[in-house]
Short mmCIF file of the C-alpha atoms (twelve columns), coordinates in Angstrom:
data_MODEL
# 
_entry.id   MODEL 
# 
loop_
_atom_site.group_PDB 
_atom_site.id 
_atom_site.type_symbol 
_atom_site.label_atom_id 
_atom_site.label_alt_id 
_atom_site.label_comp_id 
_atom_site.label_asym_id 
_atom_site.label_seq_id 
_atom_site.Cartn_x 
_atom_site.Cartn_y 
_atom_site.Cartn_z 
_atom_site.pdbx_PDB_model_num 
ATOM 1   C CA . UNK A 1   0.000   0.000  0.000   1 
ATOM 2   C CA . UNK A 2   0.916   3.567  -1.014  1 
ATOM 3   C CA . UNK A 3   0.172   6.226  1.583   1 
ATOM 4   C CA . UNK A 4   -0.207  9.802  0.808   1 
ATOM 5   C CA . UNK A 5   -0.103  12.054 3.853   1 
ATOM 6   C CA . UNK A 6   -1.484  15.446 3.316   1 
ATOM 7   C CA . UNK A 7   -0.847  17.962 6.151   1 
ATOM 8   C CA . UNK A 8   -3.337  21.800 6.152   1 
ATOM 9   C CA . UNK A 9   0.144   23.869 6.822   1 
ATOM 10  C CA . UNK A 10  3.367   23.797 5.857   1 
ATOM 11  C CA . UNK A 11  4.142   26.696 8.512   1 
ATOM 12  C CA . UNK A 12  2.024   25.656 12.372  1 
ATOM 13  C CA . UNK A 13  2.937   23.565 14.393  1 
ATOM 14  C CA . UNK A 14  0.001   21.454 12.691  1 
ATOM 15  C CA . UNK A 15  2.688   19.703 10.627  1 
ATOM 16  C CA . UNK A 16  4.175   17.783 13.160  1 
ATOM 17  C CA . UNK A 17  0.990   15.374 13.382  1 
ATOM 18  C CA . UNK A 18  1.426   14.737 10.082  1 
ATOM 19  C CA . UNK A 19  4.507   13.733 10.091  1 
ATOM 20  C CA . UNK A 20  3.894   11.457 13.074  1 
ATOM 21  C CA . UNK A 21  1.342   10.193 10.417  1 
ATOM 22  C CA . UNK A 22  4.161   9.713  7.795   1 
ATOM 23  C CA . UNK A 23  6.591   7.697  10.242  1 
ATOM 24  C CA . UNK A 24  3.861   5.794  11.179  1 
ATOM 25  C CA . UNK A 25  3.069   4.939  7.506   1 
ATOM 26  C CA . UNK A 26  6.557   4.098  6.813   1 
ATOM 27  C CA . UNK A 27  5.834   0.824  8.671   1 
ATOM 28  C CA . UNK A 28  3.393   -0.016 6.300   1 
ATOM 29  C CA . UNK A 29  4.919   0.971  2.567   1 
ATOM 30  C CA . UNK A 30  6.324   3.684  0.528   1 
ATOM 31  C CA . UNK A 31  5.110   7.142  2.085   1 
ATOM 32  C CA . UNK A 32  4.751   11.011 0.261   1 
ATOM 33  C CA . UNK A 33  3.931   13.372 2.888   1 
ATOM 34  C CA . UNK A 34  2.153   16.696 1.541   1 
ATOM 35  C CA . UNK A 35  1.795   20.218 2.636   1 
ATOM 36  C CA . UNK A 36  -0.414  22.972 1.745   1 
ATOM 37  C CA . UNK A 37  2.014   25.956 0.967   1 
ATOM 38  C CA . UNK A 38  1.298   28.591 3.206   1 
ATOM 39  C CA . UNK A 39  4.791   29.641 4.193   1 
ATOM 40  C CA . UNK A 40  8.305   28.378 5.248   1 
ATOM 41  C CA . UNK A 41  8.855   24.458 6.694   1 
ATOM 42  C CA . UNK A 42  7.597   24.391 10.533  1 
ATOM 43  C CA . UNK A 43  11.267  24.962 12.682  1 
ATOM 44  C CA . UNK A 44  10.501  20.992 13.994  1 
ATOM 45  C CA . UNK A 45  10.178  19.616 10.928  1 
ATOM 46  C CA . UNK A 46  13.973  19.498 10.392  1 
ATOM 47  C CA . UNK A 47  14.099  16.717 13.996  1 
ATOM 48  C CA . UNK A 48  12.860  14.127 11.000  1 
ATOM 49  C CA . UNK A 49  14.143  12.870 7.834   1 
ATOM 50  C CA . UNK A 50  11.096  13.541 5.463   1 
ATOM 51  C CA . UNK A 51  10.994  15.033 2.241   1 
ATOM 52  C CA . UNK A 52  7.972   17.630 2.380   1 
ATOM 53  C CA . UNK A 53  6.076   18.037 -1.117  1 
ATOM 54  C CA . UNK A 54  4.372   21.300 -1.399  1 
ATOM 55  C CA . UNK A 55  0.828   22.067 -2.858  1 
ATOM 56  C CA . UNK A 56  -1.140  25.115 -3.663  1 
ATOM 57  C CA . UNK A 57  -4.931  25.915 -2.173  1 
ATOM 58  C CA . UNK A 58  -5.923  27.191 -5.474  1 
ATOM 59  C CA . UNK A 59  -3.805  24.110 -7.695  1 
ATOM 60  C CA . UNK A 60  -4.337  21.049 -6.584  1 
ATOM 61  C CA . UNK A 61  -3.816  19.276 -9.506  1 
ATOM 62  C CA . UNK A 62  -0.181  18.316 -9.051  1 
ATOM 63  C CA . UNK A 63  -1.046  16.166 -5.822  1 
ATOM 64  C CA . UNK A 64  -3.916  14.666 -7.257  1 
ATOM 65  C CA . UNK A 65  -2.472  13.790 -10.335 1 
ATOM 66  C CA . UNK A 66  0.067   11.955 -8.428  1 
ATOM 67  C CA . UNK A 67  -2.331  10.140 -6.298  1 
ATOM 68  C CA . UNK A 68  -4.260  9.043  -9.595  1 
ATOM 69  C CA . UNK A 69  -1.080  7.698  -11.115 1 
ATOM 70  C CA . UNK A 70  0.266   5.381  -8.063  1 
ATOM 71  C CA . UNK A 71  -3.357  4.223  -7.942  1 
ATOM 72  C CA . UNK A 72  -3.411  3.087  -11.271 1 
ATOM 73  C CA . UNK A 73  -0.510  0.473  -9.925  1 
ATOM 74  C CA . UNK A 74  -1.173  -0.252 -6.480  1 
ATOM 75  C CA . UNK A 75  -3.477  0.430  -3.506  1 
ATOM 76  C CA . UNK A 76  -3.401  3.660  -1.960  1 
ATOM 77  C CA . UNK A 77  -4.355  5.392  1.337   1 
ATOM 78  C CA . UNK A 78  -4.747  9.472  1.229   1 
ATOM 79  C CA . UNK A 79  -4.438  10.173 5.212   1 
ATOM 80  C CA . UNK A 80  -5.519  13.352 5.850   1 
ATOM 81  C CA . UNK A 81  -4.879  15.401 8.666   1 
ATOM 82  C CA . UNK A 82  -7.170  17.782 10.166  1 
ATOM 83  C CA . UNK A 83  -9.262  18.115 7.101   1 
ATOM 84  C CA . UNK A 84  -9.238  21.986 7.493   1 
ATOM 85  C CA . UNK A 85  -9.436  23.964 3.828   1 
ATOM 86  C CA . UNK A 86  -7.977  23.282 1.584   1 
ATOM 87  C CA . UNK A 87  -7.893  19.834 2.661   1 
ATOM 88  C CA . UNK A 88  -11.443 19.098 2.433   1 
ATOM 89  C CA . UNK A 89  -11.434 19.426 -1.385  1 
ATOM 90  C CA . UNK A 90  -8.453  17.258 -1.581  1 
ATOM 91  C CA . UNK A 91  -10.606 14.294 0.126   1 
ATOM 92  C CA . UNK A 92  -13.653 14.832 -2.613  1 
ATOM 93  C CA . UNK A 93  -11.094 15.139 -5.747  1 
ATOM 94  C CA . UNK A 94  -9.490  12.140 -4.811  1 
ATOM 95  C CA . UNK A 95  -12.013 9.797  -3.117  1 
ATOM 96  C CA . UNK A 96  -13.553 8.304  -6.627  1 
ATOM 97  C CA . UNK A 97  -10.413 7.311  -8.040  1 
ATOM 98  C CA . UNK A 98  -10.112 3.282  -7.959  1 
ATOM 99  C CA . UNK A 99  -7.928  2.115  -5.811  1 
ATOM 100 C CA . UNK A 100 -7.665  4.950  -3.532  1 
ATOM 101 C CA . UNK A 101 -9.074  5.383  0.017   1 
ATOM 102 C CA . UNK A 102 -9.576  8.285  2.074   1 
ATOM 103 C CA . UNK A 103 -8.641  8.457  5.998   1 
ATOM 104 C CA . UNK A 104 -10.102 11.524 7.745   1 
ATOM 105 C CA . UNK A 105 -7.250  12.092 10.948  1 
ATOM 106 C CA . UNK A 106 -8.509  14.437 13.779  1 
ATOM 107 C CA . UNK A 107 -5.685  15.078 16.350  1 
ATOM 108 C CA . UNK A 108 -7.071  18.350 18.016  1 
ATOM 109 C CA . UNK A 109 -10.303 19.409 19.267  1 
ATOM 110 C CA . UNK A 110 -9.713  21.975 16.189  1 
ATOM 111 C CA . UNK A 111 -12.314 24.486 16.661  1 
ATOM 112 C CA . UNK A 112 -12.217 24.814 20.250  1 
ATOM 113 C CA . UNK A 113 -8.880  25.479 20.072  1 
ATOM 114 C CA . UNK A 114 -9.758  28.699 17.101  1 
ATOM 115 C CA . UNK A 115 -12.200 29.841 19.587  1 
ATOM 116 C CA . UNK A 116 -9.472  30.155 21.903  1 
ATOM 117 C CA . UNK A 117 -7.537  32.165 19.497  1 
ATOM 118 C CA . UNK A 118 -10.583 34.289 18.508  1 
ATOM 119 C CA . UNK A 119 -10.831 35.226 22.056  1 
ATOM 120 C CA . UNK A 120 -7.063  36.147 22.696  1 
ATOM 121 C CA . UNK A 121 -7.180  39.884 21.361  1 
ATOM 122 C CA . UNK A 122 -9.494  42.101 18.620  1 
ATOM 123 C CA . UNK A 123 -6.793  41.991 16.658  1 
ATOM 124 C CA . UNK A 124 -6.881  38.016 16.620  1 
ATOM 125 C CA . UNK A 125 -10.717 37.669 16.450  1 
ATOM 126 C CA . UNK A 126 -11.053 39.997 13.188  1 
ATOM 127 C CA . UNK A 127 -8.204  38.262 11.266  1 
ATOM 128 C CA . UNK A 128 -9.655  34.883 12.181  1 
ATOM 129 C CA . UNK A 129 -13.030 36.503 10.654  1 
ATOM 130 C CA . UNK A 130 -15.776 33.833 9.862   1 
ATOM 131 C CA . UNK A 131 -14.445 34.120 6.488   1 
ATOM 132 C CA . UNK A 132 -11.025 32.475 7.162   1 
ATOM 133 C CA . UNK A 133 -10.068 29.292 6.617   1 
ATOM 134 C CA . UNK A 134 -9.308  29.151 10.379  1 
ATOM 135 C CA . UNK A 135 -12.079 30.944 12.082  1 
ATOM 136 C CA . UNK A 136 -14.274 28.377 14.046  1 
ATOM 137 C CA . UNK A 137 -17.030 28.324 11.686  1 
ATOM 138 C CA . UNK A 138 -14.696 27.227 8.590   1 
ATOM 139 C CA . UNK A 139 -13.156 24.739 10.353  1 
ATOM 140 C CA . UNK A 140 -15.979 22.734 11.600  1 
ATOM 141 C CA . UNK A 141 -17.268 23.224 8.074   1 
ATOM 142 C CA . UNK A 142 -14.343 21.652 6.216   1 
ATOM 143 C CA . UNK A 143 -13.933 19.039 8.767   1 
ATOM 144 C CA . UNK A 144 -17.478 17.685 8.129   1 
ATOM 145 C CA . UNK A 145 -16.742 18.349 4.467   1 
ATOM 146 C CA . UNK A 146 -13.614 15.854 4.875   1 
ATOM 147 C CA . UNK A 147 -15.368 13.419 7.056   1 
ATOM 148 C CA . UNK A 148 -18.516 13.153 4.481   1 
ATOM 149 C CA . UNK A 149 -15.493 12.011 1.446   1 
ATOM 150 C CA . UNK A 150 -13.494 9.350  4.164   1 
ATOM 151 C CA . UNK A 151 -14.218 5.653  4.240   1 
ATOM 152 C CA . UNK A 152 -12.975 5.938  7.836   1 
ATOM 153 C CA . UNK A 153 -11.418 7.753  10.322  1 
ATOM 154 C CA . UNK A 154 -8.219  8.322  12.739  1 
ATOM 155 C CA . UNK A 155 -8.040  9.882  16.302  1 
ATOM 156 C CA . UNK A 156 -5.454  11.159 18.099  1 
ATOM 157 C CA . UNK A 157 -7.295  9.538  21.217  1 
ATOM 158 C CA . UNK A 158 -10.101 8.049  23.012  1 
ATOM 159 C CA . UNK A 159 -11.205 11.097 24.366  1 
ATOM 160 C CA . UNK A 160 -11.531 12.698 20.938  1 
ATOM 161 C CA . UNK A 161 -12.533 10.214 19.296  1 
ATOM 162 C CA . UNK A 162 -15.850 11.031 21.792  1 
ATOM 163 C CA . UNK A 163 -16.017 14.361 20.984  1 
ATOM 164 C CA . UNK A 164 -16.037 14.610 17.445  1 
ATOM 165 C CA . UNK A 165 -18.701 11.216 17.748  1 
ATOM 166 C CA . UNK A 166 -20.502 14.021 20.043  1 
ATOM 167 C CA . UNK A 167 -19.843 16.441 16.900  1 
ATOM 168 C CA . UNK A 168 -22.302 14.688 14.743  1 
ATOM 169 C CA . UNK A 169 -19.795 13.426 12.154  1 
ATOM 170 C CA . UNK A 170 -21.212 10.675 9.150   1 
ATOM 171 C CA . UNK A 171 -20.570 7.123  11.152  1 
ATOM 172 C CA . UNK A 172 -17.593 5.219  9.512   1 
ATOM 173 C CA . UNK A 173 -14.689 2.724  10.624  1 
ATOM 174 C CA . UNK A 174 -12.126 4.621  13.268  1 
ATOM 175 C CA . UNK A 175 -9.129  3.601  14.740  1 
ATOM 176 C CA . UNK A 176 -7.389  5.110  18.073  1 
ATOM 177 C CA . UNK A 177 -3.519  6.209  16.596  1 
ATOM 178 C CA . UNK A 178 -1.492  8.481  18.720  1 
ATOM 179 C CA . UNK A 179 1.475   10.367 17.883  1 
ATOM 180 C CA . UNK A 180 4.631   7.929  17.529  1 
ATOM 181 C CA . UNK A 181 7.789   8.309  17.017  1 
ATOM 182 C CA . UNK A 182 10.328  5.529  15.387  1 
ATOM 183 C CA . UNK A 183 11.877  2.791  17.775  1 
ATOM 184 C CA . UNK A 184 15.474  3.903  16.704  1 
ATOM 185 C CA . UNK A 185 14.530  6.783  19.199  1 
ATOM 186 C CA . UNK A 186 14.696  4.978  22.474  1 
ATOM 187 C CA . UNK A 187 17.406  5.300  24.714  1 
ATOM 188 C CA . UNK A 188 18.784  2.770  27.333  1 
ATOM 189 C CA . UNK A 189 17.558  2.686  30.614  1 
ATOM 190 C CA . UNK A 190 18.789  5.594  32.999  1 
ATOM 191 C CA . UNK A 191 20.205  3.685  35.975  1 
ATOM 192 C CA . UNK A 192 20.578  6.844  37.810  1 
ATOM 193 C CA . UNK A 193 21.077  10.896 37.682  1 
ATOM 194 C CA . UNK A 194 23.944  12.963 37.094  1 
ATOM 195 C CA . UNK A 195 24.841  14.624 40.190  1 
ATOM 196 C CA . UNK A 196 23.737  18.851 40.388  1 
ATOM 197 C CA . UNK A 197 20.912  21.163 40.048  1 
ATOM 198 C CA . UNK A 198 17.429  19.792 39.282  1 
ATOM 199 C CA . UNK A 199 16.906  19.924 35.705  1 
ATOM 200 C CA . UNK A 200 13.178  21.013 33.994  1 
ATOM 201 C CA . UNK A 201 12.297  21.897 30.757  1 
ATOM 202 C CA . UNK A 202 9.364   23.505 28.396  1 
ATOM 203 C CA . UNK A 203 9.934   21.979 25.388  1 
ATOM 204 C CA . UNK A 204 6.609   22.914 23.422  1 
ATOM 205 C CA . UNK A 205 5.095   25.791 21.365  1 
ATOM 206 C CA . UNK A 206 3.520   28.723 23.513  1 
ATOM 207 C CA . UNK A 207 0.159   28.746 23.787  1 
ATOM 208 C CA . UNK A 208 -2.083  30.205 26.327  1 
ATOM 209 C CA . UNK A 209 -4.137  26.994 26.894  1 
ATOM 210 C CA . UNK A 210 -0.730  24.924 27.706  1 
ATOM 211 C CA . UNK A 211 0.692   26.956 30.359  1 
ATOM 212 C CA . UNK A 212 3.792   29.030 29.484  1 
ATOM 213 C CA . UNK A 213 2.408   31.477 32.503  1 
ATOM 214 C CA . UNK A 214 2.428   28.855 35.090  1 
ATOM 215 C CA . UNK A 215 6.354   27.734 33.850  1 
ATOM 216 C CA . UNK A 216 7.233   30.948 34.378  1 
ATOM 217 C CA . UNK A 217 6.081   31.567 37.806  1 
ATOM 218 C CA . UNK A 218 7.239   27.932 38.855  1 
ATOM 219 C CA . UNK A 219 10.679  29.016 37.249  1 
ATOM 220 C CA . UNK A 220 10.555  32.025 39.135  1 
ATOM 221 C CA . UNK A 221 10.108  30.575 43.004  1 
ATOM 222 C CA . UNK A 222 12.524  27.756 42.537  1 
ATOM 223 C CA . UNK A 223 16.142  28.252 43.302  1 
ATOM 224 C CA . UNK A 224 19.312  25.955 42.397  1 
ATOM 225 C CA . UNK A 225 17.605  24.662 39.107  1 
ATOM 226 C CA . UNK A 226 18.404  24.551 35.409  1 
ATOM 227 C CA . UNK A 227 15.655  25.380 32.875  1 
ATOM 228 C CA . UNK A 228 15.628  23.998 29.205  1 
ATOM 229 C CA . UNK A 229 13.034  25.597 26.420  1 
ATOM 230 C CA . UNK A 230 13.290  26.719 22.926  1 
ATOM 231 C CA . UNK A 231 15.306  29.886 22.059  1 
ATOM 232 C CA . UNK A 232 12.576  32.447 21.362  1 
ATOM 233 C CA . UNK A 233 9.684   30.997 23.115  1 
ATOM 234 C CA . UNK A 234 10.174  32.819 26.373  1 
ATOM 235 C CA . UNK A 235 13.070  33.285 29.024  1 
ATOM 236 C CA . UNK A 236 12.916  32.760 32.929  1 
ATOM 237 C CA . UNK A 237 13.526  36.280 34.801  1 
ATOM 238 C CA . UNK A 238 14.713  34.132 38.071  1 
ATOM 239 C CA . UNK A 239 18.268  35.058 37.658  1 
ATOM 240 C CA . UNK A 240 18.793  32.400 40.211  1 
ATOM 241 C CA . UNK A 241 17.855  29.400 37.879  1 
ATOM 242 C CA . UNK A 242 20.422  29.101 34.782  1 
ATOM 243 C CA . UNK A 243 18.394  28.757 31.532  1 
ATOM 244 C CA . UNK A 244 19.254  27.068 28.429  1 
ATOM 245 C CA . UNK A 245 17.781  28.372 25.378  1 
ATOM 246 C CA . UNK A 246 17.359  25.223 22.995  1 
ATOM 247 C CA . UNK A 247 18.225  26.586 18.953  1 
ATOM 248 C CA . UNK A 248 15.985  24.866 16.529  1 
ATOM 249 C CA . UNK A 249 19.062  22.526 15.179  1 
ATOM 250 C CA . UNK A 250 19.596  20.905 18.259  1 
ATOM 251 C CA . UNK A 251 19.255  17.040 18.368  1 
ATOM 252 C CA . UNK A 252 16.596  16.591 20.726  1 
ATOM 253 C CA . UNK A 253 18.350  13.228 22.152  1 
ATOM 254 C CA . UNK A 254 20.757  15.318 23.468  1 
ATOM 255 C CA . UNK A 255 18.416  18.093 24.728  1 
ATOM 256 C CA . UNK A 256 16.459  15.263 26.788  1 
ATOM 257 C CA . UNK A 257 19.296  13.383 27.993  1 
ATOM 258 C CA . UNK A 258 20.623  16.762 30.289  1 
ATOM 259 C CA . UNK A 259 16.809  16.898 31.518  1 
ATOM 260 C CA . UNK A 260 15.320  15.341 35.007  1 
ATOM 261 C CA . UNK A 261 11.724  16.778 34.198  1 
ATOM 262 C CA . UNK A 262 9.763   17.884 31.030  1 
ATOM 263 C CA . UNK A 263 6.666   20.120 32.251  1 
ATOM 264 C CA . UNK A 264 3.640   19.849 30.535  1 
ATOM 265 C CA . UNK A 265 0.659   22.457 32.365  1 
ATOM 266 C CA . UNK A 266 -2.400  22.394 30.268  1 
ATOM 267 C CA . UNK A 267 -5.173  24.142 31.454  1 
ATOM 268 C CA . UNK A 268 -7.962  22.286 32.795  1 
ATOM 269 C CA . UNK A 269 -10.737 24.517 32.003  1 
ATOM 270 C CA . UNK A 270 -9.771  24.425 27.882  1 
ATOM 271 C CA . UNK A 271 -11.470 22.052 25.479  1 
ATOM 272 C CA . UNK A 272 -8.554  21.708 23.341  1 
ATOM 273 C CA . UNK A 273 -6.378  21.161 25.914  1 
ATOM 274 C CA . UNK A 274 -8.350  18.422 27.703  1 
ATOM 275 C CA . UNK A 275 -8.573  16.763 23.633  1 
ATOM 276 C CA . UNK A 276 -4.724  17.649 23.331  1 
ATOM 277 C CA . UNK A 277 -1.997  14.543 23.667  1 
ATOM 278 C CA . UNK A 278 0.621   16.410 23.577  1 
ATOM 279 C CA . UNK A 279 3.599   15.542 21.293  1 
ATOM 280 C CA . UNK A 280 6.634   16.757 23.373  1 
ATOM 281 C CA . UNK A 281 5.139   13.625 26.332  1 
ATOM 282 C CA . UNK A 282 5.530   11.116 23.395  1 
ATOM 283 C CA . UNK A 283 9.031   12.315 22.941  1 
ATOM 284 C CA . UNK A 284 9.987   12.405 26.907  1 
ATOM 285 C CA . UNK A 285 9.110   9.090  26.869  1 
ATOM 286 C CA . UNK A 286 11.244  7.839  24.221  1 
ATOM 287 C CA . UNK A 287 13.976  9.234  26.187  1 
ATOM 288 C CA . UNK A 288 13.026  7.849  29.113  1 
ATOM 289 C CA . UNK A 289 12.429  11.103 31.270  1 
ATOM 290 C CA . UNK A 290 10.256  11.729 33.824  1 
ATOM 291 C CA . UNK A 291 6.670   14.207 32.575  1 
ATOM 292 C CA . UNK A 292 4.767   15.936 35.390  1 
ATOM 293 C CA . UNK A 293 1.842   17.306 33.686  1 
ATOM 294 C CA . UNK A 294 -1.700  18.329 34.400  1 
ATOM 295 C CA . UNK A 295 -3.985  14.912 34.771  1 
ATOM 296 C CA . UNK A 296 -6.111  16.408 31.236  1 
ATOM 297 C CA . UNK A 297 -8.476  13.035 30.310  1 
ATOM 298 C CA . UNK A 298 -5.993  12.370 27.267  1 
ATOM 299 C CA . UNK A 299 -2.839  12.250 29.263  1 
ATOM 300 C CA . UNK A 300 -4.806  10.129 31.592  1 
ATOM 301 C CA . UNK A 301 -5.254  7.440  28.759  1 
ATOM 302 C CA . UNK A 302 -1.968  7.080  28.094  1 
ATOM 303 C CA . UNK A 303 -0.007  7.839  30.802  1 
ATOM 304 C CA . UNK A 304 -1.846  7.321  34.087  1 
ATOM 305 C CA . UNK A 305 0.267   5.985  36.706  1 
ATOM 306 C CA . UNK A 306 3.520   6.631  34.595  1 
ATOM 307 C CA . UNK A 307 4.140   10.329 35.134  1 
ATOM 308 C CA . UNK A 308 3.502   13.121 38.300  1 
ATOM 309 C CA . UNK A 309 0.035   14.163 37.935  1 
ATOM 310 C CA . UNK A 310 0.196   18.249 38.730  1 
ATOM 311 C CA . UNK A 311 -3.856  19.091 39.252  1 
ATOM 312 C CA . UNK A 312 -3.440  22.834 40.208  1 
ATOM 313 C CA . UNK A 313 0.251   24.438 39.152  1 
ATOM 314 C CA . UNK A 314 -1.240  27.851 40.600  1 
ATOM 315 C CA . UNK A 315 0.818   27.110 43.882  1 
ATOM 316 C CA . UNK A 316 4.373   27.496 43.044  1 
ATOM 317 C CA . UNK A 317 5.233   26.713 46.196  1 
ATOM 318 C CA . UNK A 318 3.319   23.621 46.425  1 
ATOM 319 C CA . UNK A 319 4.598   22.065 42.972  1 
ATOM 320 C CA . UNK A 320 8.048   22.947 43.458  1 
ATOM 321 C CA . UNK A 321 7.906   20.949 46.680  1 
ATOM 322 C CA . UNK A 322 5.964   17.912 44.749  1 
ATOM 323 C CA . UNK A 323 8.737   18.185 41.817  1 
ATOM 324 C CA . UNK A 324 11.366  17.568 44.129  1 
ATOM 325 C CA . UNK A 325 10.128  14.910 46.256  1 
ATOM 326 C CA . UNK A 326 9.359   12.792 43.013  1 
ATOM 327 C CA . UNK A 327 12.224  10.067 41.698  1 
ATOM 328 C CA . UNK A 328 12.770  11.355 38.066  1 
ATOM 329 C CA . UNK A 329 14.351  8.506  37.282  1 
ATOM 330 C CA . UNK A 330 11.935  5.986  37.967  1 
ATOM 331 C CA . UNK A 331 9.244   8.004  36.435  1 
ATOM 332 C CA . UNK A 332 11.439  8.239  33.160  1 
ATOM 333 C CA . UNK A 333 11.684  4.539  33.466  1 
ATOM 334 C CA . UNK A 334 7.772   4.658  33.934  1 
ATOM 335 C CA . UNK A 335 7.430   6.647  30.601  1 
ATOM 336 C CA . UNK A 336 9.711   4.901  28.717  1 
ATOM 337 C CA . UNK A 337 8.140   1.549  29.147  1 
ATOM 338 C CA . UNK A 338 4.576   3.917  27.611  1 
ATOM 339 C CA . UNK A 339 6.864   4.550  24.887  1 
ATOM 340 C CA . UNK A 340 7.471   0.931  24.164  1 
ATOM 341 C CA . UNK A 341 3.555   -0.213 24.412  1 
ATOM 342 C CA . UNK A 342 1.816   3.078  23.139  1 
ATOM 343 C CA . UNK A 343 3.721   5.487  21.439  1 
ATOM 344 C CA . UNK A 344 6.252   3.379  18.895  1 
ATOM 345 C CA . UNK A 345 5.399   3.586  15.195  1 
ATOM 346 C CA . UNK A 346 4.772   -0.065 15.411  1 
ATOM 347 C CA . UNK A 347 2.539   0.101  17.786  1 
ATOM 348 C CA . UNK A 348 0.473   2.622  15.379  1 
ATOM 349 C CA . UNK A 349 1.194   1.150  11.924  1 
ATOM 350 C CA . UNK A 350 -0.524  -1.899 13.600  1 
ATOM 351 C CA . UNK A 351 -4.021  -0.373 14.264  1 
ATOM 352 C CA . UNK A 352 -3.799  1.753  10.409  1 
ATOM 353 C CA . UNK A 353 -3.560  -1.889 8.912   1 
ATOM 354 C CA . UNK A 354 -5.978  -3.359 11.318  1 
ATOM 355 C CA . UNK A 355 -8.345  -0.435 10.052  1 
ATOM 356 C CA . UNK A 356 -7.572  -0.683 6.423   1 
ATOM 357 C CA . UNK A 357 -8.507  -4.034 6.736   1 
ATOM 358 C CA . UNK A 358 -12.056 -3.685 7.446   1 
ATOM 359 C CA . UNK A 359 -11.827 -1.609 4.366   1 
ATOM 360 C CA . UNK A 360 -13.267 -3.970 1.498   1 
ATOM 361 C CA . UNK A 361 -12.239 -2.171 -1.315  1 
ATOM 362 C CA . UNK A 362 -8.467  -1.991 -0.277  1 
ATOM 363 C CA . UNK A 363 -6.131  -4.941 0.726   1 
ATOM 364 C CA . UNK A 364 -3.232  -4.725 2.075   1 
ATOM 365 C CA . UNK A 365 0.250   -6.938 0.703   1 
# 
């Protein structure tokens, strides 16, 4: 089987769950992975060997064209992600040409999250304007627009997979894939810490549902620490804790391996962060170190027991003094053995081919 994963953005963050999609595929036959051209390659993109093909919202002719002509020689799956526009008309230009089928992936609750952004700032809510391809309204449209041209579905999660069932989407096959990464990524087993500071990090994009505020106040009451995020995303003022700003080219084995702690503070209250499984937990555990995160329903189902559940990070005090009581090694240990049963690209690739087999119309080699 040929898989064509086709990503909304070549510039958000967005990308990386398709190419979680196109590792995962990998497992399963030759892979293209596709990206609507809206801008310059997303910073993480360049943590994974993928060649990214470009497309055009107004021209998609060149990615269908290619779709038609591998189907004319084999079976193939078009995996779309997100199904925002222009993706949506992608899934109905493709979806009667034999041999192909079409997989509708959700990964975020996608327009609670653009209600979020609408409600940042004026500014944000009239650029995001009903009219946009992003604004609430245009989402949900295009996703139900992509889900009514898919033989089946994909979810991120249990827990989504509820609420877009709760959404009212047409009833079709669905499978349960998280993000994976490839087993070349795990690491030994620690069998103990390097001696010095306690060492945290905030290894994620900045977003007001996933708790940059509360890092920075935790950063800010703890003393004799070292603090690892990206360069640009924000900087501790707690002169007292030495902070390492992470460039984009860094290998992120070697970012995790100087790291006790990744901290991962969603906000309880938000929609898309109770739907969000966060990709920087799936790559903490394939470097075995320890998460403490906000118990959010998704991190829940696939972590519970395996990480230090932070309910309220509004008391510095209080989960500064819960950090350091914990063991980070055997809560890395914990997480790595997730990595193993959940978050490989084996583990994945299994349930796409279990799903593509209840697919008549496709087999599988």
């Amino acid at each position: 089987m040929f898989t064509f994963v086709v990503a909304e953005s070549t510039v958000t963050n967005s990308l990386g769950r398709a190419i979680s999609m196109a590792l995962i595929a990998e497992e399963l036959g030759p892979v293209e992975l596709w990206a609507h051209d809206d801008g310059p390659i997303w910073v993480g993109a360049r943590h994974f060997d993928l060649d990214i093909k470009r497309f055009g919202g107004r021209n998609l002719s060149g990615l269908v064209r290619a779709v038609r002509t591998v189907a004319e020689q084999q079976p193939v799956l078009v995996w779309i992600s997100k199904g925002l526009s222009p993706l949506d008309q992608v899934a109905w230009q493709v979806k009667d040409i034999p041999n192909v089928q079409v997989v509708a992936d959700f990964d975020d609750d996608d327009v609670s999250l653009m209600r979020e952004q609408v409600r940042k700032s004026i500014k944000t809510a009239l650029h995001l304007n009903v009219f946009h391809r992003k604004s609430p309204r245009q989402v949900r449209l295009a996703q139900r627009r992509t889900a009514s041209a898919a033989c089946a579905y994909t979810f991120s999660s249990e827990v989504l997979r509820e609420t877009f069932s709760a959404a009212g989407l047409p009833e079709r096959p669905a499978a349960v894939v998280s993000h994976a990464r490839p087993t070349s990524w795990l690491v030994p087993e620690r069998t103990g810490r390097q001696p010095g500071a306690l060492r945290l990090s905030y290894l994620g994009t900045v977003r007001p549902h996933k708790g940059g505020d509360r890092v920075l106040r935790l950063v800010e009451t703890m003393e004799d620490i070292e603090f690892w995020s990206f360069s640009g995303s924000f900087q501790p003022p707690n002169a007292k804790a030495v902070w390492h700003g992470v460039p984009p080219e860094a290998r992120l084995k070697d970012v995790y391996a100087n790291i006790d702690f990744t901290l991962v503070p969603q906000d309880p209250t938000s929609p898309a962060a109770r739907n969000q499984l966060p990709a920087k937990i799936v790559e903490a555990a394939a470097f075995g170190v320890a998460v403490a995160a906000t118990p959010t329903p998704v991190i829940e189902e696939y972590c519970a027991g395996s990480y230090l559940p932070v309910p309220d990070w509004s008391d510095s005090e209080r989960v500064a003094a819960l950090i350091r009581s914990a063991d980070p090694v055997a809560l890395g240990e914990k997480m790595r053995r997730v990595f193993i049963e959940r978050f490989q690209t084996s583990v994945s690739a299994a349930r796409v081919q279990e799903l593509m087999g209840t697919l008549t119309d496709v087999g599988l080699p």
